[in-house]
C-alpha positions as CSV (number, residue, x, y, z in Angstrom):
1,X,-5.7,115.9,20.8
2,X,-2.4,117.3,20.3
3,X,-1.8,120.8,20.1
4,X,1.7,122.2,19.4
5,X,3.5,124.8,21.8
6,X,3.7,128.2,21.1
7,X,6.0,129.3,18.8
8,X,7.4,132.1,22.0
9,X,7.3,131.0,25.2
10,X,7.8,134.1,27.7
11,X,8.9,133.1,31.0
12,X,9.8,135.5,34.4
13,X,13.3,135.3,35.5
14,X,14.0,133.4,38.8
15,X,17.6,135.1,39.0
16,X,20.2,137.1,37.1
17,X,23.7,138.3,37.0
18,X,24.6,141.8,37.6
19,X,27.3,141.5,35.3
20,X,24.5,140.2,32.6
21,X,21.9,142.8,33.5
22,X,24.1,145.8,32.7
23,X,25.4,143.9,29.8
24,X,22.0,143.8,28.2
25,X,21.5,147.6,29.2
26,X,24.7,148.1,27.5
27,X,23.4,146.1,24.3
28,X,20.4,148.5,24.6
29,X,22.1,151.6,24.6
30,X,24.2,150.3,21.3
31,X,21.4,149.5,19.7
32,X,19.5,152.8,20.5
33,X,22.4,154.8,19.1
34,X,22.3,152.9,16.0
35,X,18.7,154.0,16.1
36,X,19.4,157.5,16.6
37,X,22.1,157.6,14.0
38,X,19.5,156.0,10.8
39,X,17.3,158.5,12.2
40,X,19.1,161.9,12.1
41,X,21.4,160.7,8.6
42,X,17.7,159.8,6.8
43,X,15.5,163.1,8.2
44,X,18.4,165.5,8.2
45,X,21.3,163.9,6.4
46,X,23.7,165.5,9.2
47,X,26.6,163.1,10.0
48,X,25.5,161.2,13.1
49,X,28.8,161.3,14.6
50,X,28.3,165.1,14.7
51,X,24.8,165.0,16.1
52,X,26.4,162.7,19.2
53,X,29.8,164.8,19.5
54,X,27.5,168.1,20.4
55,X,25.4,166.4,23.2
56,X,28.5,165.7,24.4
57,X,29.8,169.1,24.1
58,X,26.3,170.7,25.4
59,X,27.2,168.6,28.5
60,X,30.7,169.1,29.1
61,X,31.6,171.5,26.5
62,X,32.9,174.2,28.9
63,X,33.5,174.5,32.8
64,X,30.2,176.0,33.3
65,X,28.7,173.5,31.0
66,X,29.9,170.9,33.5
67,X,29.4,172.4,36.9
68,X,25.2,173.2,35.5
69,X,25.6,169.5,34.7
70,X,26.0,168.0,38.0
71,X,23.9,170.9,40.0
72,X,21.1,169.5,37.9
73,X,22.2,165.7,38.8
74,X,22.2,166.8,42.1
75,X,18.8,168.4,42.3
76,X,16.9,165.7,40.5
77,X,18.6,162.9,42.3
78,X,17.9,164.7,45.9
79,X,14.5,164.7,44.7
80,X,14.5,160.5,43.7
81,X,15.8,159.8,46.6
82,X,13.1,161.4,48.3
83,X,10.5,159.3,47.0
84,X,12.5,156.3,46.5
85,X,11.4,155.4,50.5
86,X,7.2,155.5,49.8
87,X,7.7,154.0,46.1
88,X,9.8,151.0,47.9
89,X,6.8,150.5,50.0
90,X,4.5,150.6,47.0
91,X,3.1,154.2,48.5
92,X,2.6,156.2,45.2
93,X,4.1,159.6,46.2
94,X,3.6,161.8,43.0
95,X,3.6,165.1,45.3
96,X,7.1,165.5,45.1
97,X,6.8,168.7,43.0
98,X,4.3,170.3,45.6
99,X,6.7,169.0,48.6
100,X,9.7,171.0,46.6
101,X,7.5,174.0,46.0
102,X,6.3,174.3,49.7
103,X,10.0,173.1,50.9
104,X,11.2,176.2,48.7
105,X,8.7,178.9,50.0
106,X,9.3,178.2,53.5
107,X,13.0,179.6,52.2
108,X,11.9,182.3,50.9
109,X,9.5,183.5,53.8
110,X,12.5,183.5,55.9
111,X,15.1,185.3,53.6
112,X,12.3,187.9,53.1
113,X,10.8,188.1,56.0
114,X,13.9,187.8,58.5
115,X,16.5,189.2,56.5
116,X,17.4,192.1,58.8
117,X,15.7,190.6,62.0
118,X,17.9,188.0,62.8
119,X,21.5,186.8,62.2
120,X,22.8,185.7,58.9
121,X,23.9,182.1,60.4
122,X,20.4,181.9,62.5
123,X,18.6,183.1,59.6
124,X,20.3,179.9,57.4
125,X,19.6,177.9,60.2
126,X,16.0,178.9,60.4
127,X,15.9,178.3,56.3
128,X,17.0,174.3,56.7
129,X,14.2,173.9,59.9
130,X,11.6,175.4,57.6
131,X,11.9,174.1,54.2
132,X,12.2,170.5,56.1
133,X,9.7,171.3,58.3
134,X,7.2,172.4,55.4
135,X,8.1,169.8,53.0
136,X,7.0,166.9,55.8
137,X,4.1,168.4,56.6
138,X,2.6,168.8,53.3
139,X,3.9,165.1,52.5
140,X,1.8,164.0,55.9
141,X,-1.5,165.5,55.1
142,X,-2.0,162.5,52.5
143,X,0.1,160.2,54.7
144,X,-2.8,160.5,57.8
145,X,-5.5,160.2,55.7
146,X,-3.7,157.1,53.7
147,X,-3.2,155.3,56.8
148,X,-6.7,156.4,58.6
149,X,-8.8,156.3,55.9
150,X,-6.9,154.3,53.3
151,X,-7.5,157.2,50.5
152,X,-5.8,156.9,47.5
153,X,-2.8,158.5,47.8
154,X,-1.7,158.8,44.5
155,X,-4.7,161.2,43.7
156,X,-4.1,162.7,46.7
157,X,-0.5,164.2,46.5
158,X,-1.1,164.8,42.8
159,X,-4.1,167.2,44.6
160,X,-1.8,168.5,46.6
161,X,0.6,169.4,43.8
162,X,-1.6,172.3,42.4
163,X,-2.6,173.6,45.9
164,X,1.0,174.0,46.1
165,X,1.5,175.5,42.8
166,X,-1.1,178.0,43.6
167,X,0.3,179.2,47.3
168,X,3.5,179.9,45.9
169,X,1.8,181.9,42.9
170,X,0.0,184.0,45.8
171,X,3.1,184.8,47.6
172,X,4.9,185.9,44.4
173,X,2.3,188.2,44.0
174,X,2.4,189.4,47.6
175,X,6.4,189.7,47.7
176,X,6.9,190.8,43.6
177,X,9.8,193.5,43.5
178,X,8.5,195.8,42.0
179,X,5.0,195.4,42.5
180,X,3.0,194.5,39.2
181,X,5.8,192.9,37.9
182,X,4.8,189.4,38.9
183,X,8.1,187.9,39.9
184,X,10.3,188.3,42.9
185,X,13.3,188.6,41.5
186,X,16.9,187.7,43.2
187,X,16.0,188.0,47.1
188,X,18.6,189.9,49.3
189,X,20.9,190.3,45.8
190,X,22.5,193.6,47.5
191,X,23.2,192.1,50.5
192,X,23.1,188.0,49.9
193,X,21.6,187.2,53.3
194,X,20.1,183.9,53.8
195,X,22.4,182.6,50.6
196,X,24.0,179.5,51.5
197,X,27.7,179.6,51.9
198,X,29.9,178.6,48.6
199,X,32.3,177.0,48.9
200,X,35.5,178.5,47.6
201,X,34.5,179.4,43.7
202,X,32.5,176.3,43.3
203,X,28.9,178.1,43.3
204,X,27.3,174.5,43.0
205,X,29.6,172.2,45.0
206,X,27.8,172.5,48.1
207,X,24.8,171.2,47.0
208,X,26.4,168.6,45.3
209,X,28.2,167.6,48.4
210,X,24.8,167.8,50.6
211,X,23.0,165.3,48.2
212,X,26.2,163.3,47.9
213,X,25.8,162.3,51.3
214,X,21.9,162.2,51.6
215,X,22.4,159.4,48.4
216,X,25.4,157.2,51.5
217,X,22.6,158.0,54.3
218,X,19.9,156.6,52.1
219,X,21.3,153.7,50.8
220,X,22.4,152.5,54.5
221,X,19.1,153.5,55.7
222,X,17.5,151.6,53.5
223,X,19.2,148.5,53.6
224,X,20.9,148.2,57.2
225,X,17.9,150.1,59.4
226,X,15.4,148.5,61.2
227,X,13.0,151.1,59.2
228,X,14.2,150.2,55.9
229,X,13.3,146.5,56.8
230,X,10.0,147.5,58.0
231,X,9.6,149.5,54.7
232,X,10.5,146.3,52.6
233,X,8.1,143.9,54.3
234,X,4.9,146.4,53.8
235,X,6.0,147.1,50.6
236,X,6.3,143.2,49.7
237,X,2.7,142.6,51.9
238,X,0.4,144.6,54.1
239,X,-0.7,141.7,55.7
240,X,2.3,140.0,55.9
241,X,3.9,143.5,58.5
242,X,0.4,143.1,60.2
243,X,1.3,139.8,61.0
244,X,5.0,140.4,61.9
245,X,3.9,143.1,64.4
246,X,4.4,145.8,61.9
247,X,2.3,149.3,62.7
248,X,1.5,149.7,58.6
249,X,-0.2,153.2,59.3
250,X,3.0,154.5,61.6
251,X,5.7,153.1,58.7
252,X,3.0,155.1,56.3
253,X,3.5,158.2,58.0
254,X,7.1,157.9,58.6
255,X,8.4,157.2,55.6
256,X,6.1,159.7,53.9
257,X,7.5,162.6,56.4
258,X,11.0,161.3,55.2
259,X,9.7,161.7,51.4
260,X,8.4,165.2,52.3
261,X,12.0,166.5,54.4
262,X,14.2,165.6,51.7
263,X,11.8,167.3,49.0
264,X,11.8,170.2,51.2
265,X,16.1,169.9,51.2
266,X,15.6,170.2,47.2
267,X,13.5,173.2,47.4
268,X,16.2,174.7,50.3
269,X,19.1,173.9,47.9
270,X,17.2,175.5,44.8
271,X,15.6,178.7,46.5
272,X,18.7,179.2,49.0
273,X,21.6,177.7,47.1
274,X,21.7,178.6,43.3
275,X,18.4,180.5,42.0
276,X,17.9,183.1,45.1
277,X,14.1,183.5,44.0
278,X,11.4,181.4,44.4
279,X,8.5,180.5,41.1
280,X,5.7,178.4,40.2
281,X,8.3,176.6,37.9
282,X,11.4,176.0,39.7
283,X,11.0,172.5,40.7
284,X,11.2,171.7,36.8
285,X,9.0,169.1,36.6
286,X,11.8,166.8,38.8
287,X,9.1,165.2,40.8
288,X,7.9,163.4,37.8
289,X,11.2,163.1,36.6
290,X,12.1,161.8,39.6
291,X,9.8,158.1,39.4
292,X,11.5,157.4,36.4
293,X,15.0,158.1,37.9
294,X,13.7,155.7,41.1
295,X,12.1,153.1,39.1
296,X,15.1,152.6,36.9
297,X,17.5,152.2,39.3
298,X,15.3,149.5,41.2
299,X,14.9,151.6,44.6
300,X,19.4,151.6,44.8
301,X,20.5,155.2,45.7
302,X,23.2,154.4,44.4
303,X,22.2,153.3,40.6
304,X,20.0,156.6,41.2
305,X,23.4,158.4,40.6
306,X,24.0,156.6,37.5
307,X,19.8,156.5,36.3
308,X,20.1,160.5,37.2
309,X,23.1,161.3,35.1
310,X,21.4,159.7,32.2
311,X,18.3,161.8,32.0
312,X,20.4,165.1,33.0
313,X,22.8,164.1,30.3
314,X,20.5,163.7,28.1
315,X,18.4,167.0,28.8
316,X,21.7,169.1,29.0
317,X,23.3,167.6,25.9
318,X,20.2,168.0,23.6
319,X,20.0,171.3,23.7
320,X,22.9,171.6,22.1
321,X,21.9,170.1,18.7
322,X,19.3,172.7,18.3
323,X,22.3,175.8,18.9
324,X,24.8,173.8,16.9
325,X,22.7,172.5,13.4
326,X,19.6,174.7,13.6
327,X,17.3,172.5,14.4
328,X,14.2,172.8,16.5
329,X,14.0,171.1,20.0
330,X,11.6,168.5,18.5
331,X,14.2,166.7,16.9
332,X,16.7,166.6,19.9
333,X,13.3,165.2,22.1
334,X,13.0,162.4,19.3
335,X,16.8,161.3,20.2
336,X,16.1,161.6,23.4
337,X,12.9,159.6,23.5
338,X,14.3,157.3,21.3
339,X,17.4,156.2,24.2
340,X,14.7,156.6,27.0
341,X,12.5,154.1,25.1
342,X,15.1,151.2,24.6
343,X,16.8,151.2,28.3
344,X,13.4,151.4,30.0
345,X,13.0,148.5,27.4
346,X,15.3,146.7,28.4
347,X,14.2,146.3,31.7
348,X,11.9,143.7,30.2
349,X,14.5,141.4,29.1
350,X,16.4,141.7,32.2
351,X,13.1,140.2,34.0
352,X,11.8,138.2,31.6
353,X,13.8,135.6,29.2
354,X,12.0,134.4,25.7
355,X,12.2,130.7,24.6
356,X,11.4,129.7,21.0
357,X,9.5,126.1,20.5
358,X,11.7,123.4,19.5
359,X,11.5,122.0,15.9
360,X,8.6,119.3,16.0
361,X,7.9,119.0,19.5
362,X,4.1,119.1,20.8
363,X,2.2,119.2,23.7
364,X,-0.5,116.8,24.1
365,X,-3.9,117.9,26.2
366,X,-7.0,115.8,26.9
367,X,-10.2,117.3,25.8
């Protein structure tokens, strides 16, 4: 009999344009503004052009605005591409927050615990070893028993996020100044030993300039390194690197140590670099952040920069509504989820390309 063809045909996308790609992404930013704007002039009546003009200003609105702006880039993009190795080899490393944490404690053992033992530069020294030290380690505990055992790593380094959690909430009890307050509080503020150096009266540009050229280091060693090969192929197929000659259990382990070192950078830059103190909450939730940031970008550091800015942007400039037209943070998380929701969208059209049925035609079948 004949039947006729569906009216939408959805078909994957054997190839497409950059050019095209960012061009629907732009299409879907439009669109999401337009969005935004029906939104805010029908539930508030503000003018929409307002609304947008103090994101923009809670971004970028003063100096300070601006440096905060791109400390935060920096930190949440240190932490995507820390993951951005084990998600490209379809390892599901949600323990970034833990690998922060633990990176960030090891900091703050040594500023408190060697502040007048040791020299200042040996002590800073000791800080980078440790936090990079501690944040592979506790990213290879799930890596040995992923490629012994083949546990599910996902569970596994979520696990290990809470154990983390809860070490650091010990020590904050141990080290609180003063005792029963249940903080730390600046460590070595009198005497700033075991800060990392600033450079000039940029308080954040070293950290930027450290993940700046973690994101160049990345990007080659992902794409030009005989490890970043070896990380493509077991990500594409297991069996496929078995067959190669690919060790699957050694790339496991390796790239999960690199995951874990650069998480523990994050928690250096955080604890030794800008806060000086060390809580449950200082990793801010980046390492969930963080797979968004990755995924978007398509495992590129560099797109990371751009996929990073967004979200930071976003967070930093949506505050600002709230100060500005009295509204509560709700409506500032609407707009935001509102964007969020049509360029992860997107991505769909980008893959996939829709056909509509031609007028009259049919497809015949035998029954």
């Amino acid at each position: 009999m004949n039947k006729k063809e569906p009216l939408i045909h959805i078909s994957k996308r054997s190839d497409i344009s950059p050019v095209k790609a960012w061009g629907i992404r732009g299409i879907a930013l439009i669109l999401a503004l337009i969005v935004c704007a029906v939104i805010t002039a029908s539930t508030t009546g503000l003018n929409p052009l307002s609304v947008f003009s103090s994101i923009v200003q809670g971004a970028f609105g003063t100096t300070r605005k601006t440096w905060m702006l791109f400390q935060n880039l920096a930190i949440l993009l240190c932490v995507s591409l820390a993951v951005t190795p084990a998600f490209k080899m379809r390892c599901w490393n949600l323990g970034a927050e833990g690998q922060v944490l633990i990176g960030g404690l090891a900091t703050a053992a040594c500023m408190i615990l060697l502040a007048d033992k040791v020299p200042n530069w040996l002590l800073i020294v000791l800080m980078i070893i440790s936090a990079i030290v501690a944040g592979a380690v506790w990213a290879a505990i799930p890596a040995i028993f992923k490629a012994r055992w083949n546990t599910n790593e996902t569970l596994f380094t979520l696990m290990m996020n809470y154990v983390a959690t809860q070490l650091v909430a010990y020590y904050v009890v141990v080290w609180e100044v003063p005792k029963g307050s249940g903080k730390i509080g600046i460590i070595n503020q009198s005497t700033e030993i075991g800060w990392l150096p600033q450079i000039g009266s940029y308080k954040y540009l070293l950290n930027i300039i450290v993940v700046a050229i973690l994101t160049v280091g990345m990007y080659i060693y992902l794409k030009y390194s005989k490890h970043g090969y070896e990380i493509s192929v077991v990500g594409e197929s297991e069996r496929t690197a078995k067959y190669v000659g690919i060790h699957v259990g050694k790339v496991i382990i390796r790239t999960m140590l690199l995951s874990g070192a650069i998480c523990g950078i994050a928690g250096l830059l955080l604890v030794g670099g800008t806060d000086h103190t060390i809580t449950t909450t200082i990793a801010g939730g980046r390492g969930f952040t963080a797979v968004m940031v990755s995924w978007l970008a398509k495992f590129n550091p560099i797109v990371m920069v751009l996929t990073s800015f967004l979200l930071v942007f976003l967070e930093r400039g949506s505050g600002e509504i709230s100060t500005t037209f009295g509204l509560n943070k709700s409506f500032s998380d609407i707009l935001t989820g509102v964007i969020l929701f049509f360029i992860i969208g997107c991505e769909f059209f980008i893959n996939y390309k829709i056909s509509l049925r031609k007028s009259g035609k049919e497809m015949s079948e035998n029954v």
